[in-house]
N, C-alpha and C positions, 0 to 999 in steps of 0.2 A: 625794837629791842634786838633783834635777829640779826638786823642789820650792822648795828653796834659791835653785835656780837664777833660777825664775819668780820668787818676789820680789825677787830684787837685781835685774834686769833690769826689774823694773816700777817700783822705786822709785828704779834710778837715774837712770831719765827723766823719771818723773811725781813724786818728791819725797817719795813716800811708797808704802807696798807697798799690795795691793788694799783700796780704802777705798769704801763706801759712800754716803760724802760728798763725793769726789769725781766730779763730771758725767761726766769723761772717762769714770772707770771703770762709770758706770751704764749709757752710750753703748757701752762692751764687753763689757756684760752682756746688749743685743739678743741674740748666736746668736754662733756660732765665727765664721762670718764678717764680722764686727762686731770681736769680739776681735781677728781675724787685723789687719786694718786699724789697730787701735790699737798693735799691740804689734812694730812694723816687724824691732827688735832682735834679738827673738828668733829671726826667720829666720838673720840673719847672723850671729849666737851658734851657733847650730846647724850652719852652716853649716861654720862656724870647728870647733868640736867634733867633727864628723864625724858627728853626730845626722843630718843633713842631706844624702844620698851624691850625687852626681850623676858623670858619665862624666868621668874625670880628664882624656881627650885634649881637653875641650874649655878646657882653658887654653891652649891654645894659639894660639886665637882673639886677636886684639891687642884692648888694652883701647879701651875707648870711653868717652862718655858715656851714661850708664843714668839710668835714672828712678830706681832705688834702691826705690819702693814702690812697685810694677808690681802693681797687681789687677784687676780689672774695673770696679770704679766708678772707678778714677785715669784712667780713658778717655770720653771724651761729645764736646758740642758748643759750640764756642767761636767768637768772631771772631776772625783772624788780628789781628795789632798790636793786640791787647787791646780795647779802647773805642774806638781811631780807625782801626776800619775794619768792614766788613761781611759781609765774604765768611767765610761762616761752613762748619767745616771738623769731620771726625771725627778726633780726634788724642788721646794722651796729653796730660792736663794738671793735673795737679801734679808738682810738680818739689825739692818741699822737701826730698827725700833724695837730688836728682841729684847724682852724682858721676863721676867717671875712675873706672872699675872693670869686671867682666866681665860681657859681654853674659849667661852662662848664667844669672846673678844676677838679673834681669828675667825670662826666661823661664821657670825654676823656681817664682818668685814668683805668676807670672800663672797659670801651668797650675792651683797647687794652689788659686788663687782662682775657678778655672772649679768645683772642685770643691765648694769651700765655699757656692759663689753657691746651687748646687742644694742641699745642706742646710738653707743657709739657709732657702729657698722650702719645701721637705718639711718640716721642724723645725717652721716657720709653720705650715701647713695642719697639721700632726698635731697642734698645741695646745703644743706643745713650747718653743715660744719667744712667747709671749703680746704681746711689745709690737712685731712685725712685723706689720704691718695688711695684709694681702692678701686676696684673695674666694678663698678654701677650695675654692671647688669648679670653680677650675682648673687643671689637669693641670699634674704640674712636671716638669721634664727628669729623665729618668734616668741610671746607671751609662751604660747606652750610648751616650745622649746629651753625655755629658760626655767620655767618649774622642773620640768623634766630634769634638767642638768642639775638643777638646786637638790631634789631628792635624790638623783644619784651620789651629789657627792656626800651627802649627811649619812646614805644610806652607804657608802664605801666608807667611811670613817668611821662606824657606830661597827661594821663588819669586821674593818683591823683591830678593833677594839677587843671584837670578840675573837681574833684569832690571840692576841698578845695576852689576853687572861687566859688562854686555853694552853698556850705557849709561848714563856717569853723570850725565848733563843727569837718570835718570831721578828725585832726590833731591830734585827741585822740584817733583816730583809732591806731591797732598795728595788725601785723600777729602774735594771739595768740592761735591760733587752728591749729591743727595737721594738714600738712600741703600736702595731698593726691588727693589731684583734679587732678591730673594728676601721674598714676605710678612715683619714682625716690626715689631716695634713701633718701631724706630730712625727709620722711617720720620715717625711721627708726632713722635717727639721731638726729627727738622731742622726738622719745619715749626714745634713748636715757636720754636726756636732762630730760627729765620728773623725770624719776626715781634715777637721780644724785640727785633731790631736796629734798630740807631737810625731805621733806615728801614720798620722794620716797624711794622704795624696796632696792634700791643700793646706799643709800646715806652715810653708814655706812661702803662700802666699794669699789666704784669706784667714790666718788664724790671728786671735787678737794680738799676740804677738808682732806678727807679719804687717799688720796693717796701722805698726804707731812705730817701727824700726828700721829701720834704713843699713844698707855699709856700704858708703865712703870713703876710699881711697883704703883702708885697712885699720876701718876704725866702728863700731856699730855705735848707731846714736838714733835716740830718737828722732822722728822725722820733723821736715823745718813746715809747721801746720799750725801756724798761729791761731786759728779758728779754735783750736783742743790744746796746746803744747802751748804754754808761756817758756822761754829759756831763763835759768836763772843769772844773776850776778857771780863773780867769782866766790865774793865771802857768803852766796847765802849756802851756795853748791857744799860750801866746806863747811859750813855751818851744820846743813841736813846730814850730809856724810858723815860726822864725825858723830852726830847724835844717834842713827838708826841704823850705822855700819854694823851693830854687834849683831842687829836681828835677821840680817841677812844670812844666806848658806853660800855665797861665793863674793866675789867683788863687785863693786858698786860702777856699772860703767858709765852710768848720764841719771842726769834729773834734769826733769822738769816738772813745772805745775800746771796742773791740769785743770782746764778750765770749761766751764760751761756744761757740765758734767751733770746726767742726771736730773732730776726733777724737785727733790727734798732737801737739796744742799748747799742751797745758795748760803753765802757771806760765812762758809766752812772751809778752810783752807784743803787742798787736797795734792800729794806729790807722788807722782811714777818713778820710780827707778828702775832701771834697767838693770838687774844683775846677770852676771856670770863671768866667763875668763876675761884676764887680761888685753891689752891688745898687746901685737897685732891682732887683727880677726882676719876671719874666713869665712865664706859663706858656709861650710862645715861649722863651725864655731857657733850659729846661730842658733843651732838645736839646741846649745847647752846653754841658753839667756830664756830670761823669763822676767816678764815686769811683777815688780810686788809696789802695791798700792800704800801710802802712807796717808790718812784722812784725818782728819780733825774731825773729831764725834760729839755731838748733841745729844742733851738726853732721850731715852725713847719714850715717842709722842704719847704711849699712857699716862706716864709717871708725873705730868703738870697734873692731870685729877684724879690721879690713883698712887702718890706720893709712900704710902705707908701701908701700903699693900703687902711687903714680903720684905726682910731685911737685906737681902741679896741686892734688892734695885737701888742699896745706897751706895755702890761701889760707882767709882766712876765709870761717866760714858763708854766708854772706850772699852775700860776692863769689862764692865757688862753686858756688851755686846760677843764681844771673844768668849767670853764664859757662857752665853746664851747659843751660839754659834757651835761651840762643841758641842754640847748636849743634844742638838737636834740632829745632827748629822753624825751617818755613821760613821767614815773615815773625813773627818774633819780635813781642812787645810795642814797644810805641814807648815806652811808659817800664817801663824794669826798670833798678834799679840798686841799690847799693846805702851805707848809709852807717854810719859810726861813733859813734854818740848816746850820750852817758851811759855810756860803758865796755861796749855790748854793740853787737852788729852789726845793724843792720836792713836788710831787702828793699827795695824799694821797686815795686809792678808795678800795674798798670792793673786794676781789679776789671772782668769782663768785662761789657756788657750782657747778653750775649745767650748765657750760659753754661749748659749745661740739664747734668745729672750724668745719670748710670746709676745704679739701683740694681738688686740681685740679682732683684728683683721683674717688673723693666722686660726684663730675657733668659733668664729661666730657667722662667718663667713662664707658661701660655696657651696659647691654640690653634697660636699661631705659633710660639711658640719652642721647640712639640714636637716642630711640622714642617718644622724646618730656620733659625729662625731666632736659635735660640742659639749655631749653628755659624756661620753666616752672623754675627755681632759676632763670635765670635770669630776669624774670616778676618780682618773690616776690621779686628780688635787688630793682627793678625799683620802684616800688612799698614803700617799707620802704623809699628809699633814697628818693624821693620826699616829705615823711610826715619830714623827718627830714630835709630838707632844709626850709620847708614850716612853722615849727615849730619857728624858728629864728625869726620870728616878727608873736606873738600873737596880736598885734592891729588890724590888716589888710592882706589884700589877695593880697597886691599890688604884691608880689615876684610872686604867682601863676598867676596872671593876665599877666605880663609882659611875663613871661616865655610860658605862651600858644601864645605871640603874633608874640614871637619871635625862638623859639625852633621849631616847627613842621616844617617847611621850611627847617630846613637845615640836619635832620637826615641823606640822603647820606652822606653829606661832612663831618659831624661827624664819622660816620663810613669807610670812604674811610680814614680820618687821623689817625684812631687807626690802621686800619690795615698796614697803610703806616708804624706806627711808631712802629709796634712790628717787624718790618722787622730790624730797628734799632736796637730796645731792643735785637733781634738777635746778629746781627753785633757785638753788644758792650760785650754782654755773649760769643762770641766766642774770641774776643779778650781779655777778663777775663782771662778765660780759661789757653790761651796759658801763660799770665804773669805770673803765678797761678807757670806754670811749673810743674803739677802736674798729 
């Protein structure tokens, strides 16, 4: 039956059951926590099923906006307003499964990702998972260490809790300073972030901008990288243009589609646009181009077994995300919107410069994140993720009241079900594997 299960759930997302010709699914064959990331559904199937137990009183918490795919790489360094701005901040940032639904759904998600991040990293180092490239002969977080991190972050989230009931100006807070209180590598990866920003040393040549745009003779264009960059035909170019020209803030200089992109998005069309000035260009001229991403959006991976949960999540994909998307974030994107193209719905949101991800590698990893600094991310998780749930209704502090009443009592059981259920997220990546054939 489990079995059964895992294919209909893989093929009802990805188009087809585990295939070896599909990227996505080679990209879920890295390690469980690789799978775990690809395969969102199956949390909330399990969930749904009762595979998945967590403490019943905490329905009772009022619904909010959630990220919907809460792991540990869905957390890094971003500019606030996307591309037009600098202040670069530690936050939750993907949003493609935000919906109205229960904050436990987030936190469950994220704890059993603290535990997979360390398999990941051990799995690596013992030869186990061949195509995660790590230096072997660095020490990875333990069992211990991953309790450790699991009660830090429940116990930083249940704490902003109690600062946003005490104070709720406290929701405009962000982790926007260099983030060293404790040795770990996050450290190096704002100074990163920092200097990707339009105003930073490297932003002209490792910023994401910099690394998908080119200028040619007196013309910027994305670069010719068939591997990421399809080029389009001339009628589709004018086709996109003429649909998503209005959502822009300057002119439209290139499209292309973007391919091979991410983990969750197979067989979802997705287009870059390059905007800003006219040509001619200038290498002067490049500071004012910024790619804004146009996505085709699927609903978020709750809403297949939590359909009639909250009226909000009947709006389409696309609109729902944008609308999930503000709310959690303090200064939003300056463009995020969304639109109705060719009978399916697209995104529309600002690709960040100065965007740097997490991987399993970058906290679970190293001298540092033995000695305190895999707990320490997962504070700063605990931490943002309760401003953005607590952000979801600016009237009142009801959500952070409920949740201090109801949340502190059960952190064992929360934690004993994540780690129950990465024993599964195992199980189910090893029987991947084998269908895989590979």
């Amino acid at each position: 039956m489990r079995i059964q299960q895992l294919i209909d759930e893989i093929a009802r997302i990805d188009g087809v059951p585990p295939s070896p010709s599909l990227g996505k699914h080679l990209k879920m064959a890295t390690s469980p926590f690789a799978f775990y990331r690809g395969t969102a559904q199956l949390f909330y199937a399990d969930i749904a099923n009762g595979a998945l137990r967590y403490p019943i009183n905490l329905d009772a918490i009022p619904l909010t906006s959630v990220v919907g795919d809460c792991h540990t790489s869905n957390f890094g360094f971003l500019t606030e307003e996307g591309s037009h701005g600098d202040t670069v901040i530690f936050a939750p940032n993907d949003f493609d499964d935000a919906c109205v639904g229960k904050a436990y759904w987030d936190l469950l998600r994220y704890l059993t990702s603290l535990q997979l991040a360390r398999i990941h990293c051990e799995g690596a180092v013992l030869g186990e998972f061949n195509k995660v490239d790590v230096d072997i002969d660095k020490p990875v977080v333990d069992e211990a260490h991953v309790v450790s991190a699991q009660r830090a972050f429940l116990h930083s989230y249940i704490s902003t809790c109690e600062r946003v009931e005490a104070d709720p100006n406290v929701i405009y807070e962000a982790q926007d300073c260099r983030p060293d209180a404790i040795p770990s590598k996050l450290a190096k990866l704002f100074d990163k972030a920092i200097k990707r920003s339009s105003q930073g040393e490297d932003f002209t040549t490792k910023s994401a901008l910099a690394k998908a745009v080119c200028l040619e003779d007196d013309e910027l264009k994305f670069r010719n990288n068939r591997s990421k960059f399809t080029p389009l035909a001339t009628s589709q170019f004018n086709s996109l243009e003429q649909a998503f020209s209005p959502y822009m803030d300057d002119s439209v200089v290139d499209i292309v589609e973007r391919v091979n992109a991410g983990t969750g998005s197979v067989n979802m069309s997705r287009y870059y646009f390059l905007v800003g000035p006219n040509k001619p260009h200038s290498e002067e001229q490049f500071r004012y181009c910024h790619i804004v991403e146009v996505k085709q959006q699927r609903d978020a991976a709750p809403l297949a077994y939590f359909p009639n949960i909250n009226p909000v999540n009947t709006l389409n994909a696309a609109h729902l995300t944008a609308r999930c998307q503000r709310r959690m974030q303090r200064k939003p994107d300056l463009i995020l919107d969304e639109v109705e193209f060719e009978d399916a719905h697209y995104l529309i949101r600002s690709r960040h410069h100065a965007k740097v991800g997490i991987a399993p590698e970058d906290i679970a990893m190293g001298n540092k994140a033995v000695k305190g600094g895999f707990t320490y991310f997962a504070t700063l998780c605990g931490y943002t993720l309760a401003l953005a749930h607590c952000r979801a209704d600016r009237r009142s502090t009801r959500f952070a009241k409920t949740t201090l009443t109801h949340l502190p009592t059960h952190i064992d059981a929360l934690i004993n079900a994540a780690n129950q259920y990465s024993d599964q997220v195992v199980s189910d990546y090893h029987w991947f594997i084998d269908s895989l054939a590979i």
